[in-house]
N, CA and C atoms as a LAMMPS dump frame, in Angstrom:
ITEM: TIMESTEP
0
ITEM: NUMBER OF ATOMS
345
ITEM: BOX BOUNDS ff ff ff
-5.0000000000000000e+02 5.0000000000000000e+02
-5.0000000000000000e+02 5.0000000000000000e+02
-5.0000000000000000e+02 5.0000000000000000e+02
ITEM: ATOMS id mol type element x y z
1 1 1 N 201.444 -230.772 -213.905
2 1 2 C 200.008 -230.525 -213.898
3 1 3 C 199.694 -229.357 -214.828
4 2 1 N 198.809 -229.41 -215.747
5 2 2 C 198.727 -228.66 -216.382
6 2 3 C 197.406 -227.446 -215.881
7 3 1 N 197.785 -226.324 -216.16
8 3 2 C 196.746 -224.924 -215.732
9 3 3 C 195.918 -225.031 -216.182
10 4 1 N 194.254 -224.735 -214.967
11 4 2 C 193.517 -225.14 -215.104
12 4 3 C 192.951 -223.625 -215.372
13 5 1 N 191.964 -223.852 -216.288
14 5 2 C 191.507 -222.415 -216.806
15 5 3 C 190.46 -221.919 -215.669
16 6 1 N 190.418 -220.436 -215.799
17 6 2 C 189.608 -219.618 -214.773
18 6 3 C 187.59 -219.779 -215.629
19 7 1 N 187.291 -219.934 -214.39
20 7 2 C 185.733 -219.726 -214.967
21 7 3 C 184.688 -219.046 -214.167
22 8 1 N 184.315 -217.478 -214.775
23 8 2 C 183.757 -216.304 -213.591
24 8 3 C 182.734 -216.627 -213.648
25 9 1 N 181.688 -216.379 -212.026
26 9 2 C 180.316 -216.791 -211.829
27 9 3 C 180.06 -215.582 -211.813
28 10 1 N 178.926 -215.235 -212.122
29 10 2 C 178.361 -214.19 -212.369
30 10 3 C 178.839 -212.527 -212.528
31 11 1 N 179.101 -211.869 -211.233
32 11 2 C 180.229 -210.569 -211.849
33 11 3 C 181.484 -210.54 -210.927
34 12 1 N 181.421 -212.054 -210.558
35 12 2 C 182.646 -211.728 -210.032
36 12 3 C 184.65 -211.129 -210.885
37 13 1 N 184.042 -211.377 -212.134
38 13 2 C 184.966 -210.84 -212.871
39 13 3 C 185.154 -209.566 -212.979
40 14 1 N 184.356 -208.5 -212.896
41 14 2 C 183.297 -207.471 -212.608
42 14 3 C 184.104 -206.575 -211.546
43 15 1 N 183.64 -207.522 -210.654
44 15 2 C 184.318 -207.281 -209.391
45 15 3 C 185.601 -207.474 -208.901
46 16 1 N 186.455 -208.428 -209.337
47 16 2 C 187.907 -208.399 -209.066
48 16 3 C 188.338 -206.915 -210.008
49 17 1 N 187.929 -206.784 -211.02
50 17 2 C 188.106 -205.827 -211.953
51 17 3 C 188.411 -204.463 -210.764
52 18 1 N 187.279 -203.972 -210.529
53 18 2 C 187.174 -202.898 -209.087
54 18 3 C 187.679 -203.017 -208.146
55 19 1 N 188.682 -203.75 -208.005
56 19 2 C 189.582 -203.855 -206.397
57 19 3 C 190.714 -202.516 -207.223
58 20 1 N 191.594 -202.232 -206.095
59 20 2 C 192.508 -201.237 -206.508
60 20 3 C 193.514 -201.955 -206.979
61 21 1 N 194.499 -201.914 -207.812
62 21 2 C 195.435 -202.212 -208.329
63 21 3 C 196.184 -203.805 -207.312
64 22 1 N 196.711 -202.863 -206.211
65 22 2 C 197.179 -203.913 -205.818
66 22 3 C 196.68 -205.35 -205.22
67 23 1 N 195.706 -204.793 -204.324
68 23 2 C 194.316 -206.069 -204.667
69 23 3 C 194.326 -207.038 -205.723
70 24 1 N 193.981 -206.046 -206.93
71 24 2 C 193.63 -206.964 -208.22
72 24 3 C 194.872 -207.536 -208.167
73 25 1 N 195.911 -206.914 -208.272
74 25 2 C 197.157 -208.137 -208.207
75 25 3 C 197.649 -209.141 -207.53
76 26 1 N 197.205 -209.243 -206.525
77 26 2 C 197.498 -210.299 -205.443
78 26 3 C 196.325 -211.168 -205.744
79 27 1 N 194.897 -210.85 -206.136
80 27 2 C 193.653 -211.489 -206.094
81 27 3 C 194.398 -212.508 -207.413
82 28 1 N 194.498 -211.404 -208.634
83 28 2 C 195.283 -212.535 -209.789
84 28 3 C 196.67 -213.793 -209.121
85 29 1 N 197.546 -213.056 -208.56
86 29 2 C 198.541 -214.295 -208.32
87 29 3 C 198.078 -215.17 -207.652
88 30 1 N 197.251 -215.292 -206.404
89 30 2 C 196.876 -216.467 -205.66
90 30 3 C 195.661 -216.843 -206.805
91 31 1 N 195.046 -216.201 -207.541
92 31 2 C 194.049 -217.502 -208.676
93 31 3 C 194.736 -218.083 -209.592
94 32 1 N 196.145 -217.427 -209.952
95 32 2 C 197.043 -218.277 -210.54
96 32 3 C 197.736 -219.44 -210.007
97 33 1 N 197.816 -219.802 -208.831
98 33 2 C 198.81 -220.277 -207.908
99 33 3 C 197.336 -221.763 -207.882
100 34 1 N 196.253 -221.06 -207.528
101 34 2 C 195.417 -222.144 -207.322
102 34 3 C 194.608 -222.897 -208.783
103 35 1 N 194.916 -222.142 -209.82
104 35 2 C 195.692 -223.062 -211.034
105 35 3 C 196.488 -223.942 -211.131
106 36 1 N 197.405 -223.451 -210.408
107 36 2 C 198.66 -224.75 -210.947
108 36 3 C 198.371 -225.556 -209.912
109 37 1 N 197.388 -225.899 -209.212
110 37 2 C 197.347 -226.398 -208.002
111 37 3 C 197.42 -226.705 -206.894
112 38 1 N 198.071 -224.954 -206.257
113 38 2 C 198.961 -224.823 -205.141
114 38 3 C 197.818 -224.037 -204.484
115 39 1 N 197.48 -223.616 -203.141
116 39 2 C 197.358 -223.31 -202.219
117 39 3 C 197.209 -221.963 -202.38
118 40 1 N 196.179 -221.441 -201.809
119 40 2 C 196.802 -219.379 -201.719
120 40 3 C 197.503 -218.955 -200.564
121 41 1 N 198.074 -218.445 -200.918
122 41 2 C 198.994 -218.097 -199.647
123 41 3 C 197.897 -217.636 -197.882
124 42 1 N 197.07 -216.969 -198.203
125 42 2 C 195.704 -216.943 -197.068
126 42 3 C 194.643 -217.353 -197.59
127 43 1 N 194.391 -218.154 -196.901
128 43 2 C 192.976 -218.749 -197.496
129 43 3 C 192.141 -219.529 -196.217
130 44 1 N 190.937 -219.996 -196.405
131 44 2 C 190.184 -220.566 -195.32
132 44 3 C 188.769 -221.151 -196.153
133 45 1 N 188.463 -222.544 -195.586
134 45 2 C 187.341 -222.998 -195.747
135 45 3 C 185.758 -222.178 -195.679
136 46 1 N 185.787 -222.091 -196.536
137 46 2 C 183.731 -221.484 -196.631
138 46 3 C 182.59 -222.164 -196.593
139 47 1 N 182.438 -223.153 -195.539
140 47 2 C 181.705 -223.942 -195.625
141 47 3 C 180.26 -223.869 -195.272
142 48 1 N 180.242 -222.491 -194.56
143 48 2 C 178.85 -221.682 -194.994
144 48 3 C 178.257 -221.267 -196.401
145 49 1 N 179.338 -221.628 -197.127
146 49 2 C 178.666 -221.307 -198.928
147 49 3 C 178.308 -222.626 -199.66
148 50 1 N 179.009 -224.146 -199.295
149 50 2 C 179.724 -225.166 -199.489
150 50 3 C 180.358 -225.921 -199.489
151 51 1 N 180.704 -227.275 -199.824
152 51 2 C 181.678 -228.27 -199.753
153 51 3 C 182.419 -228.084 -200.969
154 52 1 N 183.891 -227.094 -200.43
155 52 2 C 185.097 -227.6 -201.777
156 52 3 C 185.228 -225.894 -201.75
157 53 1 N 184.102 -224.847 -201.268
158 53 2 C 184.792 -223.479 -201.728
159 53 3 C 185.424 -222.525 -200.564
160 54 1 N 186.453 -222.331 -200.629
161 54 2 C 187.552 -221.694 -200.217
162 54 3 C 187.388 -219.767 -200.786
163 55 1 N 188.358 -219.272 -199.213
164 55 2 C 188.2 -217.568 -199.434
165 55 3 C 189.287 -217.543 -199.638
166 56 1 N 189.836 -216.653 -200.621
167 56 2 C 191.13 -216.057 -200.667
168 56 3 C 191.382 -214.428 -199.789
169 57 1 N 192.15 -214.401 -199.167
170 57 2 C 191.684 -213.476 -198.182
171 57 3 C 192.838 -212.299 -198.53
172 58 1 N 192.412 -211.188 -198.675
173 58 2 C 193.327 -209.721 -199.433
174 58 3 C 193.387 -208.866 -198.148
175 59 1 N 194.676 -208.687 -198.137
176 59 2 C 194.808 -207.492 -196.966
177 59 3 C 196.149 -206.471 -197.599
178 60 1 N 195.044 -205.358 -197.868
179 60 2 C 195.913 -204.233 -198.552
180 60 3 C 195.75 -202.841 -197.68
181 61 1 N 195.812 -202.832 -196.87
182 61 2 C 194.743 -201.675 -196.083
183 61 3 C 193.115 -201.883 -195.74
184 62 1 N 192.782 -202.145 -196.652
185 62 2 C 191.466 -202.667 -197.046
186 62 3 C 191.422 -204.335 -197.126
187 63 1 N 190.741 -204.896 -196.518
188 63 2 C 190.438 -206.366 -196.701
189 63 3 C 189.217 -206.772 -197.943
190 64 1 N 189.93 -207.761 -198.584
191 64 2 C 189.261 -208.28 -199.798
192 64 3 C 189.36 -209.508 -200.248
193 65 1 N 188.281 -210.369 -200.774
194 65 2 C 187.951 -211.587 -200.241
195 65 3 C 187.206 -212.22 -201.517
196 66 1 N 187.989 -213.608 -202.269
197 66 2 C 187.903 -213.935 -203.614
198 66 3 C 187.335 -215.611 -203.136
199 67 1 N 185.958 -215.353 -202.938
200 67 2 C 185.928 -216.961 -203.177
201 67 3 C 185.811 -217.772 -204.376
202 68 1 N 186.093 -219.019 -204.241
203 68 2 C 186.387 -219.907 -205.333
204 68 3 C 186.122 -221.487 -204.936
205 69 1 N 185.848 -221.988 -206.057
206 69 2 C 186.165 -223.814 -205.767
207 69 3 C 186.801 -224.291 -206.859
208 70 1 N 187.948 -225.202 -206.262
209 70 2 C 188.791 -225.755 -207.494
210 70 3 C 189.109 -227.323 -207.522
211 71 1 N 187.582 -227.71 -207.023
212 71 2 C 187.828 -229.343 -206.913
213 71 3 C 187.104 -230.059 -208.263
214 72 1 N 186.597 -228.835 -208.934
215 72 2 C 185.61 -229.522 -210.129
216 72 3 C 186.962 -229.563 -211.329
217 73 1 N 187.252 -230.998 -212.05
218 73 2 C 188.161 -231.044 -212.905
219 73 3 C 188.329 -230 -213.871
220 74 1 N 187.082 -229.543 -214.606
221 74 2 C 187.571 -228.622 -215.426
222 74 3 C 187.75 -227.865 -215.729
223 75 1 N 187.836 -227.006 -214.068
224 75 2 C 187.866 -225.466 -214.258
225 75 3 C 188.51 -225.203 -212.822
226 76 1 N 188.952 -223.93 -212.316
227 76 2 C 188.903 -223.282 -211.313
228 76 3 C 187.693 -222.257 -211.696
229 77 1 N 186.673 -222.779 -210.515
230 77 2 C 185.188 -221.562 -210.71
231 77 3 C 185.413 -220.322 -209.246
232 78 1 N 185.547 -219.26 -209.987
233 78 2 C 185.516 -218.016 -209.186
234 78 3 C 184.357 -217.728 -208.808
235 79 1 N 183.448 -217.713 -207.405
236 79 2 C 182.212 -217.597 -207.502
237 79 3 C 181.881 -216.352 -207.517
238 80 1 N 182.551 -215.515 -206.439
239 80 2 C 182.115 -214.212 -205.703
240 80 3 C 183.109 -213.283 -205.013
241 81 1 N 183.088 -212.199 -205.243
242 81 2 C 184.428 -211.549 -204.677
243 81 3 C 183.739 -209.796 -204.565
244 82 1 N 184.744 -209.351 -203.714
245 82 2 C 183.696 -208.283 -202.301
246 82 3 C 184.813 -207.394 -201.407
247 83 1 N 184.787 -206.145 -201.4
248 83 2 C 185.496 -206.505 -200.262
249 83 3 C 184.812 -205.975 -198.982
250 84 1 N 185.689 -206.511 -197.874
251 84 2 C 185.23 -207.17 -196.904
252 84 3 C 185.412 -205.627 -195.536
253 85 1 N 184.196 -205.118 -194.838
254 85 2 C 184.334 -204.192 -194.576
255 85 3 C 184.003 -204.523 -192.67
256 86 1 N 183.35 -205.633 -192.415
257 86 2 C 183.253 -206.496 -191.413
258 86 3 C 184.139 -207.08 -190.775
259 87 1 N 184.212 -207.765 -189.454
260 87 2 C 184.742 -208.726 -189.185
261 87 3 C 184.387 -209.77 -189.27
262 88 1 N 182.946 -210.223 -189.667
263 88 2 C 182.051 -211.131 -190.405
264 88 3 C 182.108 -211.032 -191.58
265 89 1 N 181.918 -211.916 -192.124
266 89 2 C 181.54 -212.186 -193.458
267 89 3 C 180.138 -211.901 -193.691
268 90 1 N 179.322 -210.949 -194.422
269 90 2 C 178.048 -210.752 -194.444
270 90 3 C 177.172 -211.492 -195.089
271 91 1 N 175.904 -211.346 -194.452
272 91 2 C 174.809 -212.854 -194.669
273 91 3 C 174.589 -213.111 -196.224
274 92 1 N 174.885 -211.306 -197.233
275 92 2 C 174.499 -211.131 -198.349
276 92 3 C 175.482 -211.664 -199.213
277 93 1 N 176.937 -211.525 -198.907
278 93 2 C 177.826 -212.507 -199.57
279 93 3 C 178.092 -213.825 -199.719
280 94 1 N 177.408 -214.143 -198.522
281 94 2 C 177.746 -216.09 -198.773
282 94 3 C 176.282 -216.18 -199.638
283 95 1 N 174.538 -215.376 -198.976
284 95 2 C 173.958 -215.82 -199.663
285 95 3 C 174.333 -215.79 -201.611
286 96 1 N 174.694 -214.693 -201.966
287 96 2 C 175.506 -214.556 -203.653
288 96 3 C 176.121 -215.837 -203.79
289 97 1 N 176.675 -216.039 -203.14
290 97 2 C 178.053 -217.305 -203.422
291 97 3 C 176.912 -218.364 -203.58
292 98 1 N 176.422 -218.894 -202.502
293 98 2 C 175.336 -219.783 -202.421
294 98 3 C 174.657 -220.164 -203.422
295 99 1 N 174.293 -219.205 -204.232
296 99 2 C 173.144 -219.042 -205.305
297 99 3 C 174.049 -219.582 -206.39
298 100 1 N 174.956 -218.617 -206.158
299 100 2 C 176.406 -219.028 -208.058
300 100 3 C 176.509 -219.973 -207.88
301 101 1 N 176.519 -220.799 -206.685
302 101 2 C 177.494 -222.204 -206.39
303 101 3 C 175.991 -223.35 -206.85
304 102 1 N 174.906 -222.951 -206.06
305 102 2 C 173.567 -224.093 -206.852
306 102 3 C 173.634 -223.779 -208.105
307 103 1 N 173.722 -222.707 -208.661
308 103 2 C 173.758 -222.766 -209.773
309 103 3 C 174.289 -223.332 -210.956
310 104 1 N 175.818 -223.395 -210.688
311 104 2 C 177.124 -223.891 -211.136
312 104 3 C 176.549 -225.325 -211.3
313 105 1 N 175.602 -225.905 -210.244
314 105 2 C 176.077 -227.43 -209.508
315 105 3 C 174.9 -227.667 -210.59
316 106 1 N 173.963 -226.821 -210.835
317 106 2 C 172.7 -227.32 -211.512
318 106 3 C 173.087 -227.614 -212.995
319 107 1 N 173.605 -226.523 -213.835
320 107 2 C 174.654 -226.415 -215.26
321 107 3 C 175.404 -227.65 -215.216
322 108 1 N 176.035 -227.822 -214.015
323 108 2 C 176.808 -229.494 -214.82
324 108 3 C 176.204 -231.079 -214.337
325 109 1 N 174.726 -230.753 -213.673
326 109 2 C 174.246 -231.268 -213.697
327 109 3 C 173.318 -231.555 -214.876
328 110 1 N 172.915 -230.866 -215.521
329 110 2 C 172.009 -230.382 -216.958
330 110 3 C 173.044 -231.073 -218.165
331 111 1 N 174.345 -230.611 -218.134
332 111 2 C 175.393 -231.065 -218.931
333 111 3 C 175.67 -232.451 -219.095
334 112 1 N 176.017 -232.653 -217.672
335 112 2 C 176.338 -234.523 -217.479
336 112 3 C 175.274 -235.411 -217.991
337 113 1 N 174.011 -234.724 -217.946
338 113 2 C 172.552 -235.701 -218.966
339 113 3 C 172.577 -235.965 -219.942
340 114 1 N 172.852 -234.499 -220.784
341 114 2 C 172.86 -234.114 -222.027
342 114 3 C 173.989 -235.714 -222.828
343 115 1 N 174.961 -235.586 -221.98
344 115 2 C 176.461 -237.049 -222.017
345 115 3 C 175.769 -238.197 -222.475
């Protein structure tokens, strides 16, 4: 299977950027892993954001939390990433995700016409 390229929604690039080192490194290997098509090692359905997007879930001391969807063929799309200071997930992060994710859906909807 060949690696599927990364594609950042809005600042979530931004934002993985600002995790601390080791964060950012674990956040990178499991978006690599869910490239090649494998699984993150913690992860869980977000189906309060959507159908298809998944949390990658960071526990460094600090909990930190990379959602994504990687069912669209031509990309792995990173929507939103945060970290996580709750035992909830807050109303303001899924709404972000929410928004990147209509958004996303609207762009390859606009695209697929254009075809």
């Amino acid at each position: 299977m060949a690696l599927k390229p990364l594609r950042w929604l809005g600042s979530s690039l931004e934002d993985v950027r600002a995790f601390p080192e080791d964060a950012r490194r674990e956040a990178g290997h499991e978006l690599f892993q869910v490239q090649n098509g494998l699984e993150p090692s913690d992860w869980k359905p977000m189906k309060s954001v959507g159908a298809g997007v998944q949390e990658i879930r960071i526990h460094t001391g600090t909990d930190y939390r990379v959602f994504f969807i990687a069912k669209l063929a031509e990309a792995v799309y990173v929507i939103h990433a945060f970290e996580k200071r709750t035992r909830h997930t807050p109303q303001a992060d899924i709404n972000i995700a929410k928004k990147r994710l209509n958004d996303l859906k609207q762009t390859r909807q606009k695209r697929s016409k254009k075809k």
